[in-house]
N, CA, C and O of each residue as an XYZ file, in Angstrom:
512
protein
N     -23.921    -13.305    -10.360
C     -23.017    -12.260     -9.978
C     -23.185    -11.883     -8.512
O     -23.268    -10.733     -8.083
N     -23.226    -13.054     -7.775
C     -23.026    -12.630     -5.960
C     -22.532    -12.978     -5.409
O     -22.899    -13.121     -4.243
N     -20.940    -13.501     -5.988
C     -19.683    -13.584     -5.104
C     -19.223    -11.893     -5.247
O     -19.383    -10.996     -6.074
N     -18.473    -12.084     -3.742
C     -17.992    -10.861     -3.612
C     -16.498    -10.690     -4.141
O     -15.963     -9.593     -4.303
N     -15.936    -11.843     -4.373
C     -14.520    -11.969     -5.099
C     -14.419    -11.651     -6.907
O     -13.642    -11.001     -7.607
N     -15.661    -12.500     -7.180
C     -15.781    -12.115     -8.550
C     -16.735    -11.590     -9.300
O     -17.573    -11.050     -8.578
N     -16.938    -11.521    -10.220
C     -18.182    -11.090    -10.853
C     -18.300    -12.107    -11.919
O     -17.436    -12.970    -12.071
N     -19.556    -12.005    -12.801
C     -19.965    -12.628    -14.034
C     -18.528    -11.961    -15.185
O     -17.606    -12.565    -15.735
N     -18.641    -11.530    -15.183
C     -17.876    -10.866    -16.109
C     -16.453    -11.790    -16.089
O     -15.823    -12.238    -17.047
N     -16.241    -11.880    -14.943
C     -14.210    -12.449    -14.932
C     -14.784    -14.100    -15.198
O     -14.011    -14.880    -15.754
N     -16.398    -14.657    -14.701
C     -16.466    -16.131    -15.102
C     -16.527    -16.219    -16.878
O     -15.946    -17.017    -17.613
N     -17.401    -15.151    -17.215
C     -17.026    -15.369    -18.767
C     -15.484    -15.350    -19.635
O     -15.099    -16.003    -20.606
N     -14.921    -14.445    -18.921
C     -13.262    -14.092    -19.439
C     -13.011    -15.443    -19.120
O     -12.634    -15.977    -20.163
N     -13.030    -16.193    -18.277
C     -12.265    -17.278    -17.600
C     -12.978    -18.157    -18.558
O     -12.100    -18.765    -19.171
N     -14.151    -18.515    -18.981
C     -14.563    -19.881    -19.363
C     -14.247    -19.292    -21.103
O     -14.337    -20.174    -21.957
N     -14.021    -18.382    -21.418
C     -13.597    -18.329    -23.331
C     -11.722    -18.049    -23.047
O     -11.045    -18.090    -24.075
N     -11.176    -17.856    -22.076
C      -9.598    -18.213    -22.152
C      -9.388    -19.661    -22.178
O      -8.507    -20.067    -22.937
N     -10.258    -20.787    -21.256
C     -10.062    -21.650    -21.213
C     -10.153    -22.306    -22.413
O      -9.175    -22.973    -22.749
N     -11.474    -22.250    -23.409
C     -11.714    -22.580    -24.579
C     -11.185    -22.380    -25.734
O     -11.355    -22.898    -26.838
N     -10.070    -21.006    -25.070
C      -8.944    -21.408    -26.598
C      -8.257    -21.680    -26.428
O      -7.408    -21.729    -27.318
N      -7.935    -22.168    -24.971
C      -6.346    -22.946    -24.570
C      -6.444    -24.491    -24.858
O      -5.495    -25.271    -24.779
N      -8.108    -24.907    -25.304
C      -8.466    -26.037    -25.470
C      -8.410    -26.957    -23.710
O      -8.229    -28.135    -23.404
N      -8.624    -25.903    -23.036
C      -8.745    -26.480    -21.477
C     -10.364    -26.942    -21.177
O     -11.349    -26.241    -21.409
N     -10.363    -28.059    -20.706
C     -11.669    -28.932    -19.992
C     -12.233    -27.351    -19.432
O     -11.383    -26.460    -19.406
N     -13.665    -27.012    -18.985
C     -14.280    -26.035    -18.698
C     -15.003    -26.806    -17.392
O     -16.214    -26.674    -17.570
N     -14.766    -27.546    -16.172
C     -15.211    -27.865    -15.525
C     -15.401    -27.162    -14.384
O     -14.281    -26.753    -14.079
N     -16.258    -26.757    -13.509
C     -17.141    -25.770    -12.842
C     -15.690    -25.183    -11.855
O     -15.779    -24.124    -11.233
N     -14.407    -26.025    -11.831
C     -13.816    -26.028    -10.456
C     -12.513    -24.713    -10.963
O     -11.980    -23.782    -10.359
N     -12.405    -25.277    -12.400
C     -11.438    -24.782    -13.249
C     -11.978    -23.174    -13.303
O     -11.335    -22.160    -13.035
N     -13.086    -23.274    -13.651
C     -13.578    -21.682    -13.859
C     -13.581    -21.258    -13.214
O     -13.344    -20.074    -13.451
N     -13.818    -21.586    -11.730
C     -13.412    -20.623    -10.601
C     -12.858    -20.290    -10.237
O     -13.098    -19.255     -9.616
N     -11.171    -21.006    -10.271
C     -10.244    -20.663    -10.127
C      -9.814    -19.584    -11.125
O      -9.109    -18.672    -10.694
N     -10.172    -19.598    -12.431
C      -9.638    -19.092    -13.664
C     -10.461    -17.691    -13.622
O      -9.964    -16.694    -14.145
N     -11.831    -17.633    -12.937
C     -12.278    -16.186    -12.630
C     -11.550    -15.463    -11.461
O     -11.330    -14.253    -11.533
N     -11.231    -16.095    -10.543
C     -10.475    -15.640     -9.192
C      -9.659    -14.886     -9.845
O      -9.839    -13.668     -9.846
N      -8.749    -15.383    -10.431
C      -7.189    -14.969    -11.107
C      -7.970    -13.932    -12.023
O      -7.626    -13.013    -11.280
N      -8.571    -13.411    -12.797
C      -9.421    -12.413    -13.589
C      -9.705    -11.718    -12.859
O      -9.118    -10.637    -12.910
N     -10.729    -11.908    -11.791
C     -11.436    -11.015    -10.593
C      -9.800    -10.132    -10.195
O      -9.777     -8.905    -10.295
N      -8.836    -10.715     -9.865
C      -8.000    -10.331     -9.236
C      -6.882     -9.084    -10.049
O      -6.324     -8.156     -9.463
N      -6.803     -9.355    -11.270
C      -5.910     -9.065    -11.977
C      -7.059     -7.404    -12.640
O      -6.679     -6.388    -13.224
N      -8.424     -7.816    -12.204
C      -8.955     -6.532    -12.982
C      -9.107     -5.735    -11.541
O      -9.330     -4.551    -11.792
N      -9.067     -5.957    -10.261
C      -9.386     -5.533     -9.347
C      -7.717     -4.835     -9.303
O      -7.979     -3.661     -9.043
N      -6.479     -4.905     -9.394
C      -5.507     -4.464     -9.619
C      -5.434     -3.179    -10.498
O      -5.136     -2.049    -10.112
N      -5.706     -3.507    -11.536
C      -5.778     -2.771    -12.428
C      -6.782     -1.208    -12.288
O      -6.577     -0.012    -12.490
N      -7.677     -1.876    -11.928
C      -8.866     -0.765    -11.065
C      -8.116      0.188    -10.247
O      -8.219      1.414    -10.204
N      -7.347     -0.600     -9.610
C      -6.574      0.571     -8.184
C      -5.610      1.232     -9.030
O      -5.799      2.446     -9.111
N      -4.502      0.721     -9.768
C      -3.937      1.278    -10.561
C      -4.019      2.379    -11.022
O      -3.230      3.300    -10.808
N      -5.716      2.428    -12.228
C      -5.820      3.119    -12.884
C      -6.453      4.436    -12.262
O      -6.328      5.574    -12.713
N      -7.199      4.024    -11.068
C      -7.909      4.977    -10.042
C      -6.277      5.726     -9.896
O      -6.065      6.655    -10.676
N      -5.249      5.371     -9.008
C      -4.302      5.909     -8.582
C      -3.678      7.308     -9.606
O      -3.412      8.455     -9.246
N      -3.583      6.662    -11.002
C      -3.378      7.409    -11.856
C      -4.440      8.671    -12.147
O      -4.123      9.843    -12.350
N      -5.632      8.168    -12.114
C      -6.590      9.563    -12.465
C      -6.310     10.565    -11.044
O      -6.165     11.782    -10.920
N      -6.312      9.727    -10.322
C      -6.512     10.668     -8.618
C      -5.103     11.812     -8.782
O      -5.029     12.962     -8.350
N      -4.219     11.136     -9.449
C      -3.017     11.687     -9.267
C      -2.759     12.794    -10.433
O      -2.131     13.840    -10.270
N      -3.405     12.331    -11.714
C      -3.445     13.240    -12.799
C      -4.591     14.423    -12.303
O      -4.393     15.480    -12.901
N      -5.121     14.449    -11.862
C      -6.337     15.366    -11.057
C      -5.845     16.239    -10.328
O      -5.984     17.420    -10.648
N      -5.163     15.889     -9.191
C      -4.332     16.877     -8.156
C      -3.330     17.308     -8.798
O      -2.890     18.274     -8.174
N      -2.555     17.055     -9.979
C      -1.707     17.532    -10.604
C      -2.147     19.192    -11.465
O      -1.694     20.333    -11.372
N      -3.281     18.528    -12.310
C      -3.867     19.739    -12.705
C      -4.189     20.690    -11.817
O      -3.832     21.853    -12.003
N      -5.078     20.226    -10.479
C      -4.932     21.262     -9.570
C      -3.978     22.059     -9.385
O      -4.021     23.285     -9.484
N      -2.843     21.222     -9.036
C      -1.592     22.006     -8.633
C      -1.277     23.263     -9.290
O      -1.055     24.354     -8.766
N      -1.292     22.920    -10.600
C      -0.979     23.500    -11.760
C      -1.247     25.023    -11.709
O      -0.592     26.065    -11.723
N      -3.007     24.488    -11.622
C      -3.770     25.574    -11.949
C      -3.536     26.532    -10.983
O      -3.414     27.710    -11.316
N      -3.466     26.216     -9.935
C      -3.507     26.998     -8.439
C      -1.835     27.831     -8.590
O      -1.906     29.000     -8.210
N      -0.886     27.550     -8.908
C       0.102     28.351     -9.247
C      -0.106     29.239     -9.821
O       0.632     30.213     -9.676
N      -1.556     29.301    -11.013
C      -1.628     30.719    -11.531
C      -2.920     31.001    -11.026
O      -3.527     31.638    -11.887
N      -3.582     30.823    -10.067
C      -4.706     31.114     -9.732
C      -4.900     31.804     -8.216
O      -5.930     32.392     -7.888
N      -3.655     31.621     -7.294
C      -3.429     31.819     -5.827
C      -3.574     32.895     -5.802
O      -4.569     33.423     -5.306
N      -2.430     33.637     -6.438
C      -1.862     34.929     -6.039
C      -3.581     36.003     -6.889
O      -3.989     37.033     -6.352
N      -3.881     35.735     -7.469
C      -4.837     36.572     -7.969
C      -6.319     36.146     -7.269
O      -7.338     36.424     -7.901
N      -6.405     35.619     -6.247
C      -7.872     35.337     -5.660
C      -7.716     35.877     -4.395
O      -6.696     36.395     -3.941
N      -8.796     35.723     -3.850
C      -9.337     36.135     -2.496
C      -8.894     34.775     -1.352
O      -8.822     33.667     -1.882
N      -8.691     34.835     -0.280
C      -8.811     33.628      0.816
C      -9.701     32.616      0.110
O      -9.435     31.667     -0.626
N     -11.096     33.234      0.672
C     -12.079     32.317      0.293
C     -12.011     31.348     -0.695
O     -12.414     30.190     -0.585
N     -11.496     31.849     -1.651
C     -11.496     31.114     -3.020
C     -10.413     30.013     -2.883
O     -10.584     28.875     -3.321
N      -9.315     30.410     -2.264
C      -8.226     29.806     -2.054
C      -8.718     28.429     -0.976
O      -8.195     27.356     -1.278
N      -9.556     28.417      0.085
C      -9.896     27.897      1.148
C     -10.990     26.777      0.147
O     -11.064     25.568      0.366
N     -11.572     27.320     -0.673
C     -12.815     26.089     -1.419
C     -11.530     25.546     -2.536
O     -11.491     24.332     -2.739
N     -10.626     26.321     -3.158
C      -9.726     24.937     -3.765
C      -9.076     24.384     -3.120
O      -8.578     23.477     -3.787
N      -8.585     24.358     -1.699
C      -7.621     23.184     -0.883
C      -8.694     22.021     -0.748
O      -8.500     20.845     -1.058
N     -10.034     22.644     -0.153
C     -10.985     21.501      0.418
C     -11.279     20.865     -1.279
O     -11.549     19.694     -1.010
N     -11.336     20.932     -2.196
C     -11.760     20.558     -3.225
C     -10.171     19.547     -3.678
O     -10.090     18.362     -4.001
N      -9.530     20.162     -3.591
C      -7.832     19.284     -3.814
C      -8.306     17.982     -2.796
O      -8.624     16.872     -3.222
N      -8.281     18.351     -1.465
C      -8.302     17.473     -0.391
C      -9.448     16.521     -0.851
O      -9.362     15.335     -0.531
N     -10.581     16.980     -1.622
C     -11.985     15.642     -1.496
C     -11.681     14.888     -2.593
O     -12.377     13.960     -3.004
N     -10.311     15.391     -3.241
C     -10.248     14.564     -5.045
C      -9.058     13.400     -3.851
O      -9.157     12.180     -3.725
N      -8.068     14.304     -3.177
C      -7.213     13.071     -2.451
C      -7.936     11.614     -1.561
O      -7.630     10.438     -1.364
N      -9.090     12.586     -1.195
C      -9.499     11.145     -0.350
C     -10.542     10.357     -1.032
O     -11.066      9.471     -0.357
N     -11.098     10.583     -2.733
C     -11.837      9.740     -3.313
C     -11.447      7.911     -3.200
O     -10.476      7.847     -3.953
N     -11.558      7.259     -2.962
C     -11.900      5.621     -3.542
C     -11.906      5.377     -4.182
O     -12.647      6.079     -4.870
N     -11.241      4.172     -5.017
C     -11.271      3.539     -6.072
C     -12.567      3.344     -6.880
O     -12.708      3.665     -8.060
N     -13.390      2.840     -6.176
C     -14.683      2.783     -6.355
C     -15.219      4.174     -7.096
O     -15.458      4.233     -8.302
N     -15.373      5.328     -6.126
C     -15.503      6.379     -6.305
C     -14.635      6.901     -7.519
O     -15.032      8.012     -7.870
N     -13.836      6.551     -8.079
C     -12.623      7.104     -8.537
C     -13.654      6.777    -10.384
O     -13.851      7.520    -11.346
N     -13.983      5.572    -10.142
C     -14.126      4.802    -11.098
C     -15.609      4.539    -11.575
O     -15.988      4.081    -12.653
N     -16.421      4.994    -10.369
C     -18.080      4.698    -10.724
C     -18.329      3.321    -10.837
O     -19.162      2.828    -11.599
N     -17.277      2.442     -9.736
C     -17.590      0.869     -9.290
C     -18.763      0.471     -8.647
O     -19.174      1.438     -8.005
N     -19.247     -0.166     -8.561
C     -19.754     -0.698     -7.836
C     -19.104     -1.151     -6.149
O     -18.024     -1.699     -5.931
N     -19.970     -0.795     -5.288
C     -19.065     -1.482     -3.643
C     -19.829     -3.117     -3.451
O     -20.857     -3.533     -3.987
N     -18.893     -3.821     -2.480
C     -19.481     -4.382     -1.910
C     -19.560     -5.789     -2.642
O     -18.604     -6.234     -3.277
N     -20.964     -6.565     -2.487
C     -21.196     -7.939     -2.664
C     -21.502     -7.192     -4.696
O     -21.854     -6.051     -4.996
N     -21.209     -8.297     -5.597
C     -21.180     -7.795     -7.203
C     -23.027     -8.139     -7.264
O     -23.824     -8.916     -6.737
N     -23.038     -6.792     -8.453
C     -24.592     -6.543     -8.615
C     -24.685     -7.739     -9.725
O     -23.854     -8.311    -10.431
N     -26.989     -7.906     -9.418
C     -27.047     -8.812    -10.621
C     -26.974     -8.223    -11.378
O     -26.328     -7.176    -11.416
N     -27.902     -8.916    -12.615
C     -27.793     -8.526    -13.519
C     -29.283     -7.306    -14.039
O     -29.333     -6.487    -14.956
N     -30.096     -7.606    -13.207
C     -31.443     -7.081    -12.543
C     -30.883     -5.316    -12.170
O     -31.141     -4.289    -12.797
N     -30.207     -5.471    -11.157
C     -29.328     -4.568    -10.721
C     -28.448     -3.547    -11.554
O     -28.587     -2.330    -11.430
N     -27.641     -4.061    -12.310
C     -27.011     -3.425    -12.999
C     -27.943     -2.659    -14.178
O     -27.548     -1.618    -14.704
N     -28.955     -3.161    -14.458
C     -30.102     -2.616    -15.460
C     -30.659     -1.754    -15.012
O     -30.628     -0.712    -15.666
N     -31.361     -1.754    -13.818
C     -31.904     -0.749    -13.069
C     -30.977      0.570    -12.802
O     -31.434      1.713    -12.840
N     -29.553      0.241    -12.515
C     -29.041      1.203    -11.747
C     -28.916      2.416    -13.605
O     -29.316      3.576    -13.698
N     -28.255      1.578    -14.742
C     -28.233      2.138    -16.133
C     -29.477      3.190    -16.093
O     -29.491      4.420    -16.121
N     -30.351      2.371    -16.029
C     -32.230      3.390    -16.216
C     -31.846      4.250    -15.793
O     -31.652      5.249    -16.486
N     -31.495      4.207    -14.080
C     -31.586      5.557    -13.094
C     -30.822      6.605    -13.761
O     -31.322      7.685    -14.078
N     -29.499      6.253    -13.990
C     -28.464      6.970    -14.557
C     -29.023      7.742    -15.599
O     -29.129      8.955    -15.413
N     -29.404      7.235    -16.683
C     -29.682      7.794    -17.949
C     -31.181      8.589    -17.785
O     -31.618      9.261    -18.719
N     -31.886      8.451    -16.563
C     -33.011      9.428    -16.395
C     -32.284     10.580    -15.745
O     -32.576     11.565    -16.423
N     -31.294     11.022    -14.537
C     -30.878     11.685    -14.227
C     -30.479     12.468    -15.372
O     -30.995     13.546    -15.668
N     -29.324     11.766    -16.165
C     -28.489     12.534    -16.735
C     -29.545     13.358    -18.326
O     -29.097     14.234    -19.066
N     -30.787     12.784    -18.417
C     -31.926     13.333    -18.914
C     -32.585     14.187    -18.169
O     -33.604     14.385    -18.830
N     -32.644     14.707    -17.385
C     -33.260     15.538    -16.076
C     -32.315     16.710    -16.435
O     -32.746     17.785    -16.851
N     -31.146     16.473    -16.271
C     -29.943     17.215    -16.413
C     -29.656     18.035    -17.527
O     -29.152     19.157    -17.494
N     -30.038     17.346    -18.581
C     -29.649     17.947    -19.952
C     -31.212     18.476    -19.932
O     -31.473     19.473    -20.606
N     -32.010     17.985    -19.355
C     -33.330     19.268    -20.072
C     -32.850     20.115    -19.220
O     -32.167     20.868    -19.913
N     -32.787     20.452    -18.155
C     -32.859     21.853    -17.201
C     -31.740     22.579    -17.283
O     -31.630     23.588    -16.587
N     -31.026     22.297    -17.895
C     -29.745     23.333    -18.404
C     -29.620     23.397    -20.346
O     -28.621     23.672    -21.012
N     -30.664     23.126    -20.710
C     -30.837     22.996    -21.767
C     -32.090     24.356    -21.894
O     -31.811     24.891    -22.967
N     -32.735     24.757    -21.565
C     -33.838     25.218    -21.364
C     -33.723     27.173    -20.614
O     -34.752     27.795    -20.353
């Protein structure tokens, strides 16, 4: 998993599509056949990011119609900047992707641990 085009993930999709199309699985085929995977989930990613980003500022909107007129400046001034940091999130960001060159598999294990100790850190101290 250290092409930056694809990941492990789109070579497996690619080498079990091939195998029920009854297609030869030769090293050249799968790469091409992950490219087209890599590509079609990397689409989809922006897509679906676009949609949350957009369902997000919507609720904002929403809320802030009944929330303006009854607050202070201040309050009003921390929900624009808070509207504004959901507009300029990243796909990545949007989605809890990964950036950059694709993690191993080493990597992706480690980063799980970290996660699930935080979010254990978290639940004791507001638990307590």
């Amino acid at each position: 998993m250290t092409d930056t085009r694809y990941w492990e993930i789109d070579r497996l999709a690619a080498t079990s599509l091939l195998g029920r199309l009854g297609i030869e699985t030769n090293p050249t085929t799968v790469e091409q056949a992950a490219a087209a995977f890599a590509e079609h989930r990397m689409e989809v990613q922006q897509w679906t990011a676009n949609r949350v980003q957009s369902r997000i500022i919507g609720a904002l909107e929403a809320q802030s119609m009944q929330d303006f007129g009854q607050k202070d400046s201040t309050w009003a001034d921390g929900f624009i900047a808070a509207e504004q940091l959901v507009a300029r999130l990243s796909t990545n960001e949007l989605l809890d992707q990964p950036n950059g060159t694709a993690q191993s598999k080493g990597q992706v294990l480690r980063s799980l641990v970290r996660g699930a100790r935080q979010r254990s850190t978290f639940v004791e101290r507001h638990s307590e």
